[in-house]
C-alpha positions as CSV (number, residue, x, y, z in Angstrom):
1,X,-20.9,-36.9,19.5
2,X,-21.6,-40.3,19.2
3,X,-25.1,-42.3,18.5
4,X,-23.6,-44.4,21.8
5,X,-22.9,-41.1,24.2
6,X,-26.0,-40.0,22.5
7,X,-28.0,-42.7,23.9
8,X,-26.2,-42.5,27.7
9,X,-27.7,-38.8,27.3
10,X,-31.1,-39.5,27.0
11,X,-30.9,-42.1,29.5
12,X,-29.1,-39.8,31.8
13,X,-31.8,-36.8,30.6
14,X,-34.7,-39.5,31.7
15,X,-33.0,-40.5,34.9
16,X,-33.2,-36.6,36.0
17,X,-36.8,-36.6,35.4
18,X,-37.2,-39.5,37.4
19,X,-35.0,-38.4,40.2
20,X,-36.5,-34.8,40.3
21,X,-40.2,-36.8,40.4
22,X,-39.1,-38.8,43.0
23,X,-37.7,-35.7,44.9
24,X,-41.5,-34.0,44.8
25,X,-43.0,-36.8,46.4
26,X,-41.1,-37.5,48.8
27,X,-41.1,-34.1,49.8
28,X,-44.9,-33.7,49.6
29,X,-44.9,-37.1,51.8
30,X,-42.4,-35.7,54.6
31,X,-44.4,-32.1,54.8
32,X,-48.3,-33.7,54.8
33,X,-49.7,-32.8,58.4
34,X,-48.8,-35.9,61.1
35,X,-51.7,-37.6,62.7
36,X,-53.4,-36.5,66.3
37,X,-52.7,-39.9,67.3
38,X,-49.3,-40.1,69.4
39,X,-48.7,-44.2,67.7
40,X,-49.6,-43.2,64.5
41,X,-47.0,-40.1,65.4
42,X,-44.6,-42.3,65.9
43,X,-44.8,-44.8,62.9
44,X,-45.0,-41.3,60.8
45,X,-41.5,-40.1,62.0
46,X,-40.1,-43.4,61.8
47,X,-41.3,-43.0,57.7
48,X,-40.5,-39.4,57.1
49,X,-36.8,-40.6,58.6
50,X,-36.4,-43.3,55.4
51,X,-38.2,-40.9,52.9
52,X,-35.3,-38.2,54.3
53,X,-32.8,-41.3,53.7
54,X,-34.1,-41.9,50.5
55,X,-34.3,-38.6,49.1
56,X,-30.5,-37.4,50.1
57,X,-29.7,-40.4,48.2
58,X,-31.9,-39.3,45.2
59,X,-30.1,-36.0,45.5
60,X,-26.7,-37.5,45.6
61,X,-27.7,-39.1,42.2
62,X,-29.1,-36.3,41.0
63,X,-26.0,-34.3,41.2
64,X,-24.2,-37.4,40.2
65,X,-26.4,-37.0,36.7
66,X,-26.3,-33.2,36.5
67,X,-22.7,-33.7,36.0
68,X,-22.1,-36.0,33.8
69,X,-24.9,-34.2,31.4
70,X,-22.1,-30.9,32.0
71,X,-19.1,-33.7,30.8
72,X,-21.2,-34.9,27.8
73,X,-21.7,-31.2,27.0
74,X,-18.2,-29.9,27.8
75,X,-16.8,-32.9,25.7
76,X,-14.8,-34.7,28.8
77,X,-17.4,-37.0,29.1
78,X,-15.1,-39.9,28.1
79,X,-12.2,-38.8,30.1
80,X,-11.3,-40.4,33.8
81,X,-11.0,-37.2,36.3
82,X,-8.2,-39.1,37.9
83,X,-5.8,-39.9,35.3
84,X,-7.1,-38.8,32.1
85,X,-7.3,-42.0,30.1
86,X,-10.2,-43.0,27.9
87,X,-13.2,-44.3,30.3
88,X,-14.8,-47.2,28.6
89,X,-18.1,-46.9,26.3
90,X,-19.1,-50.4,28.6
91,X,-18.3,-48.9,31.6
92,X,-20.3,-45.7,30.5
93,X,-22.8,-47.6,29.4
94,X,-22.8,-50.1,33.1
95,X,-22.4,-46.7,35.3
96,X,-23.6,-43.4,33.1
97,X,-22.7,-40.6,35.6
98,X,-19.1,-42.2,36.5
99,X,-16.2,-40.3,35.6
100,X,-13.4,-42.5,36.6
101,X,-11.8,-45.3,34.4
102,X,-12.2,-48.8,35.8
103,X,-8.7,-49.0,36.9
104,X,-9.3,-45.3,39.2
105,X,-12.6,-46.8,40.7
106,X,-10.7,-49.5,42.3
107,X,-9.0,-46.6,44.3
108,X,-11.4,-44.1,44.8
């Protein structure tokens, strides 16, 4: 493996630890008890709605992450899932957890 793929690893490694970090609090935000206060009710759903937003977008990354760490380990890291041409060590470096070519991105 490469000094290059080895360095998207790490940063793919941290960005799971950061994503799974993220996951915990928002969860421990959205399950604290709500306020008596029917307002303050209010404005605390309103919240827990854009913490749920933000956290099935963490999770979408997250999985996102977990597989390109699966590619780097399986060795088909490098290869588009589309056409099976070379993906770019730019493009891997721009978009770590893509794994289509830049000509298949502009389809899918």
């Amino acid at each position: 493996m490469s000094s290059e793929i080895n360095g998207i690893k790490r940063q793919l490694e941290s960005r799971k630890e950061e994503l799974l970090h993220r996951l915990d609090k928002i969860k421990q935000d959205v399950t604290k008890a709500h306020s008596y206060d029917w307002s303050e009710q209010a404005q605390e759903r309103e919240n827990d709605e854009v913490m749920n937003a933000l956290g099935n977008e963490a999770r979408l990354e997250l999985v996102k992450v977990g597989q390109a760490l699966e590619r780097i380990a399986s060795g088909s890291y490098t290869t588009c899932r589309h056409c099976n041409e070379e993906i770019s060590l730019e493009r891997l470096q721009a978009v770590p957890y893509t794994d289509l070519c830049i000509r298949c991105a502009g389809y899918y």
